[in-house]
Every structure is written in C-alpha cells, then in structure tokens.
N, C-alpha and C positions, 0 to 999 in steps of 0.2 A: 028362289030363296034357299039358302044353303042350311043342309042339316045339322043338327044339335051337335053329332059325334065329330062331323068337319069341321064347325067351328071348335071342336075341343080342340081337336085335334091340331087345328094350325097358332092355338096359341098355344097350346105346348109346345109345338115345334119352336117358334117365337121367344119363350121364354127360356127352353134347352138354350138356341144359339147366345139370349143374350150371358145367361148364368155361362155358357162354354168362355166367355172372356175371362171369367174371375175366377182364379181357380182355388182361390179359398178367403178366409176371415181369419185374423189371429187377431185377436186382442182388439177386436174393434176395426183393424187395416185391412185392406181390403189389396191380396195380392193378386195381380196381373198375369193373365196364363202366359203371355209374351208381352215384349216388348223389342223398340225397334235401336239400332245401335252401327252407326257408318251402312245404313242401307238392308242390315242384314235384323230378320229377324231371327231374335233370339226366346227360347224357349225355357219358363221356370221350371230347375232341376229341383230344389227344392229350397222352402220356407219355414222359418223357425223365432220363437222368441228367444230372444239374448238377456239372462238374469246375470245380474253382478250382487253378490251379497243375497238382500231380500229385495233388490227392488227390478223390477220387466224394463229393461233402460231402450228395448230398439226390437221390430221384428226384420230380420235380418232375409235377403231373397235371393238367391243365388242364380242368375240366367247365364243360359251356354246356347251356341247351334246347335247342338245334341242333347242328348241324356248321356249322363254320365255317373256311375255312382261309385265311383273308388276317387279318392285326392289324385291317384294317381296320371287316372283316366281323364280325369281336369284338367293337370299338368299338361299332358300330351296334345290332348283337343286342342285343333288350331285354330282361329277364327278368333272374331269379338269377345269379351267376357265381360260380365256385369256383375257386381255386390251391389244392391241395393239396403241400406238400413232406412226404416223409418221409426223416429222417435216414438218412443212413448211416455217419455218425461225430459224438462226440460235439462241441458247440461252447458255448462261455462266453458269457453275456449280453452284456460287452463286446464280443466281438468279433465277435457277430450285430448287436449296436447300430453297431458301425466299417464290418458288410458291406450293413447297412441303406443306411447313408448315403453310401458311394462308391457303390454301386449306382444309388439314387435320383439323386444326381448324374447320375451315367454316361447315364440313361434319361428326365431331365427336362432341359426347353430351360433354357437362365437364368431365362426370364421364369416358368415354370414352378417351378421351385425355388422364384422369390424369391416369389411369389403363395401359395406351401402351406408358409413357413418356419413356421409353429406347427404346424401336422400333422407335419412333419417331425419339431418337436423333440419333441414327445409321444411318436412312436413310439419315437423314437430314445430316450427315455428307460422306457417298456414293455421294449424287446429289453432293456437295461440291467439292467433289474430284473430281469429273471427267473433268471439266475444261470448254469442250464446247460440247455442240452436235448441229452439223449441218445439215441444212437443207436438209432433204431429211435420215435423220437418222430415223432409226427404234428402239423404245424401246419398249418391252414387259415386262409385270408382270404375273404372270402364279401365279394359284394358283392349286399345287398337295398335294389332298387328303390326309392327315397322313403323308403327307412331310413338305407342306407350304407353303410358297410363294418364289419364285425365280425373277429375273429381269434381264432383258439383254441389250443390245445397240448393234443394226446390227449381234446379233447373240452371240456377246461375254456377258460372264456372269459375273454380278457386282460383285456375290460375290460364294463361293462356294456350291454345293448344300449341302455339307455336316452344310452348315449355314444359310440354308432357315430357314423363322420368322413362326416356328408353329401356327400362331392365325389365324382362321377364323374370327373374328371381325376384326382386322386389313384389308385382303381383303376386304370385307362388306365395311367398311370407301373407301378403295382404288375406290372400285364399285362408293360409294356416289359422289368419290370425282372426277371422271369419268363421269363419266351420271350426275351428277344435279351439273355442274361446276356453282357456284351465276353471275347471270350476262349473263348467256346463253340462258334462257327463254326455254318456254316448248320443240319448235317445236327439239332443240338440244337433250332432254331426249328423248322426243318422235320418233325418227330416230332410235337413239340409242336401244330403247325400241322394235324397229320392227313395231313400229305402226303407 
C-alpha cells in the first residue's frame, strides 16, 4: 500500500501536468499554452482581453514557434503564426466587416492600405458575409510560410487554402491590428507582448 505523502505527491504531479496545458483564464476562456499549426507546434506568447468603448468584445492569443516580445521580433520570426480571438459577445458580419476596416486603417500606413486595397476588400466582404459570430466563437488567422494567410470560425474555414492571401505585410498589419488595438492602451500590447 502506498504512502499518504506519495499519493499526495503523484496527484499533484497529475494535476501540475494537467493545469501545464492551460496556461491561463481571461474572462471565463480558457487559453491554451500551445497549439498545433502545419505540423508545428506553436507556443502562447501572450493573451489579452480586447475592449472597444465599454464592452470585453474577444480574448485575443497570440502563438509563435518562439517567444518573442518586441512587434518587431514577430515580424522577423520565421515559421507558422497564429491570432486566435475568442468572442465574448456576440457581433454581426457587418459590423466585424466596418471593425475590419477602421482597424486595418488605424494599423496600415497610406501606402500600405493603398498597396493591399484588393485584399482589403475581399476580406471586407468574407466578415460581410458571415452573418454573426457568437459569443463564445473562436476565430483564427494563421499565417503559413509560402502559403499565406488562412482564417477560420470554430474550426471551419473562410475560404479555401488553395486561396490563402500570399502577403506577409498583410499579416504584419493583421499582428498591428491585433496587439496595438487604438483605444486599448499599453498594458493590452504589453500581455499580448509576454511582457
């Protein structure tokens, strides 16, 4: 029969590995210390709640192959990337296609806008389409290497990979418009950032 202290001991060990998958709670969501992305896994750099006005609209997760805590050092990192938002209330295609586009604004130079206005409007017309995404929905933007960028909703995919948006400046802007939401103040990049 096995002692008191060992069996403490092996469900804490037990309960350490299972809590080492989750690597936090924000608002109820339950973020993921990894996830997996073309084979590779990728590791959360950091997660943050996204407010617009007064209302908690998405906890927002940023995964990379590494750690990385400058925009910059994002940039550079080569490999898979991941945004994942998960809803926290629910939002109408229109008005994820109207938070698209002042966003992208807000987080692209001029010359950048006017260089990706077809990418632009294709998305803009994707969030359009979808109608609603409710609370508690999951969307990702993935960016693969020599692929692109891909997008999903709980899994299913917006559009086909055979039609992912080949720009790495386009993610870049997605990253901006992610981590330095105007209106969210440092401590939201800085979460996000790992730092």
């Amino acid at each position: 029969m096995r002692s008191l202290p060992r069996k403490i001991a092996l469900v804490c060990m037990g309960l350490s590995a299972w809590v080492g998958a989750l690597a936090a709670e924000l608002e109820g969501v339950p973020v993921k210390e990894t996830t997996v992305l073309d084979g590779a896994t990728l590791t959360l750099n950091g997660a943050a709640v996204l407010k617009r006005g007064y209302f908690k609209t998405n906890v927002t997760a940023i995964y990379l192959s590494e750690p990385r805590h400058t925009m910059d050092g994002i940039y550079k990192l080569h490999g898979p990337k991941r945004i994942e938002l998960t809803l926290l209330r629910d939002l109408t295609g229109p008005m994820l296609s109207r938070y698209f586009v002042a966003d992208f604004k807000s987080a692209a130079s001029e010359a950048e806008f006017k260089q990706l206005i077809p990418q632009v409007g294709r998305l803009g017309g994707i969030y359009s389409a979808i109608g609603k995404i409710s609370k508690g929905d999951v969307v990702r933007m993935d960016w693969h290497p020599g692929v692109g960028i891909t997008g999903s909703i709980n899994g299913k995919p917006l559009v086909d990979a055979s039609e992912a948006m080949n720009s790495e400046l386009m993610f870049q802007i997605f990253l901006r418009m992610y981590m330095m939401t105007p209106g969210c103040g440092p401590d939201y990049t800085q979460a996000l950032l790992g730092a």
